[in-house]
LOLUMSE-740138 format. One record per atom (N, C-alpha, C): x, y, z. Coordinates in steps of 0.2 Angstrom, whole numbers, padded with zeros to 4 digits, always signed. Example, Ala and Ser with C-alpha at 12.3 -4.5 7.8 and 13.67 -1.06 7.14 Angstrom:
REM residues 2
+0066-0028+0039/+0062-0022+0039/+0066-0016+0039/+0064-0011+0035/+0068-0005+0036/+0064+0000+0039/
END
This chain:
REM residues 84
+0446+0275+0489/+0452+0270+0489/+0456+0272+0495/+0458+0278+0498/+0462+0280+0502/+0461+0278+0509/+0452+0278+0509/+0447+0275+0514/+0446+0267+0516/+0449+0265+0510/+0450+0257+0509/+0454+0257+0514/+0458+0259+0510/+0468+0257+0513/+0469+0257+0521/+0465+0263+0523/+0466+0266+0532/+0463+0262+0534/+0456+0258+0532/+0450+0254+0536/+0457+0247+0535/+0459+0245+0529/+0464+0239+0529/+0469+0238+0534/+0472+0244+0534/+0479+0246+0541/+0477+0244+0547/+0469+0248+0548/+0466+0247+0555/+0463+0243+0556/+0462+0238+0554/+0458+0231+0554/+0464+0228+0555/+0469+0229+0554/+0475+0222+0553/+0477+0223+0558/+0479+0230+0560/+0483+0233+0568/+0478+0232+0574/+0471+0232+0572/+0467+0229+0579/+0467+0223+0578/+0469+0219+0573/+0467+0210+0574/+0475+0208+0577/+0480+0213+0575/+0487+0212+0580/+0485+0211+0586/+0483+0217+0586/+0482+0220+0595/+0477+0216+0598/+0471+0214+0597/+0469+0207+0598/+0471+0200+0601/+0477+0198+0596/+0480+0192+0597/+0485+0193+0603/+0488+0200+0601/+0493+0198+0607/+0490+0197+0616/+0484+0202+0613/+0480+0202+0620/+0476+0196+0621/+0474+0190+0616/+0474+0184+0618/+0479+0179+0621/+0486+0183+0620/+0493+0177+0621/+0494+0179+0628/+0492+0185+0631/+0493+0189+0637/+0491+0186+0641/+0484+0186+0639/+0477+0180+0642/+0479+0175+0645/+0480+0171+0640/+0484+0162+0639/+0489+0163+0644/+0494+0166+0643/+0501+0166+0648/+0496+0168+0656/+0493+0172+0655/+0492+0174+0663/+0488+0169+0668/+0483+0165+0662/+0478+0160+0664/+0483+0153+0666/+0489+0154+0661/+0494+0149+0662/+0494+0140+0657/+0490+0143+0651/+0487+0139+0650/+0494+0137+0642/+0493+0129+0642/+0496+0125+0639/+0492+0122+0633/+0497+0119+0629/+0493+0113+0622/+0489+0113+0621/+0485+0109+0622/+0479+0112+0620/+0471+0115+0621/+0473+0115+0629/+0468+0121+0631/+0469+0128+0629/+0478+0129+0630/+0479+0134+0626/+0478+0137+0618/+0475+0133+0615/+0475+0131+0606/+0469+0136+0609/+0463+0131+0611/+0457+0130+0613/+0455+0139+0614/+0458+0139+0617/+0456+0147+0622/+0459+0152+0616/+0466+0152+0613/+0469+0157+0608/+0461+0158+0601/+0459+0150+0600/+0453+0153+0595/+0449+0155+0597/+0446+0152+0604/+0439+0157+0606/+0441+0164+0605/+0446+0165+0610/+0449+0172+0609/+0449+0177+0604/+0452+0174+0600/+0455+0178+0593/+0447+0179+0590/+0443+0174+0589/+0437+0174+0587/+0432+0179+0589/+0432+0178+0595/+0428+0184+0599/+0429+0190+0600/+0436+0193+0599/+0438+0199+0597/+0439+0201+0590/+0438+0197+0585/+0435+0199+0577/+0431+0202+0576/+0426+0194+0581/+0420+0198+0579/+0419+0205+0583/+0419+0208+0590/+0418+0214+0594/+0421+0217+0590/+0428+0217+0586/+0432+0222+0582/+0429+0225+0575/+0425+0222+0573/+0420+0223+0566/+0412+0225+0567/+0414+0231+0571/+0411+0237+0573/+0408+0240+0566/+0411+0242+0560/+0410+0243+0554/+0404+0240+0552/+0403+0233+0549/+0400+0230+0549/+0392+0230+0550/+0393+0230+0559/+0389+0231+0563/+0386+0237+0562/+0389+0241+0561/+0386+0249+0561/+0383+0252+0555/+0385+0245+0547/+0381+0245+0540/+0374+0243+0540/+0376+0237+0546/+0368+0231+0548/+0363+0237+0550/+0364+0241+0556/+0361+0245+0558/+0357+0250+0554/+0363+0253+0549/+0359+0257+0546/+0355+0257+0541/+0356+0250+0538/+0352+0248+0535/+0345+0244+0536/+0344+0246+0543/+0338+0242+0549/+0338+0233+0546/+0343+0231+0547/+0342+0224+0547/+0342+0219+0552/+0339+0213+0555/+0336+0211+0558/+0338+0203+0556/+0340+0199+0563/+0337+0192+0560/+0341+0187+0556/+0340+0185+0551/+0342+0181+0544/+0346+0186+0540/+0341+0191+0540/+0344+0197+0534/+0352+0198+0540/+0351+0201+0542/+0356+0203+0546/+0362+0199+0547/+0359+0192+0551/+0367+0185+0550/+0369+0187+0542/+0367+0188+0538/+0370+0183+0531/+0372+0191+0530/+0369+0197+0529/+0374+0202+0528/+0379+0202+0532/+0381+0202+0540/+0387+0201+0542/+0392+0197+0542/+0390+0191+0540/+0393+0183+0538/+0398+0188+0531/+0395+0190+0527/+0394+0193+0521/+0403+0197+0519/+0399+0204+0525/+0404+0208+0526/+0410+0206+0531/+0409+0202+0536/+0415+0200+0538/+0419+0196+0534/+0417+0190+0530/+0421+0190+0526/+0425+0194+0521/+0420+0198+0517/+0423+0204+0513/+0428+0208+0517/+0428+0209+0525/+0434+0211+0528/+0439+0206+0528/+0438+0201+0529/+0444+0198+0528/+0449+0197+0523/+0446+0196+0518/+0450+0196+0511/+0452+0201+0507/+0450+0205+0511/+0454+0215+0512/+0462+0215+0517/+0461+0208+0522/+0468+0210+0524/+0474+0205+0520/
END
């Protein structure tokens, strides 16, 4: 449980540190409305996914591959999310 709780804290605090590192991005590219929408999702998205190393590291151990593999991590990244 206590391993729960620290993976929750540390999943929320990299998905902070993420975003603000996406609004960094936006302001420095200079970017507005809705390229700026546009860019915040890719952003935010692409740094979830690279952030959900866990995950990835289940996939692996379990030698999964392919099909098996998208729909485990579809799986558990969800199950990450509705942990935070």
């Amino acid at each position: 449980m206590k391993s729960l709780i620290a993976f929750v804290a540390i999943a929320f605090a990299a998905s902070s540190a993420f975003a603000a590192d996406c609004a960094a991005q936006a302001a420095e590219k200079k970017l507005a409305g809705a390229a700026k929408n546009s860019f915040m999702k890719k952003c935010e998205k692409d740094s979830q996914g690279a952030g959900n190393a866990e995950c990835a590291a289940k996939a692996k151990e379990k030698k999964l591959a392919g099909a098996a593999k998208n729909s485990f991590m579809k799986k558990c990244e969800a199950d990450a999310n509705a942990a935070k």
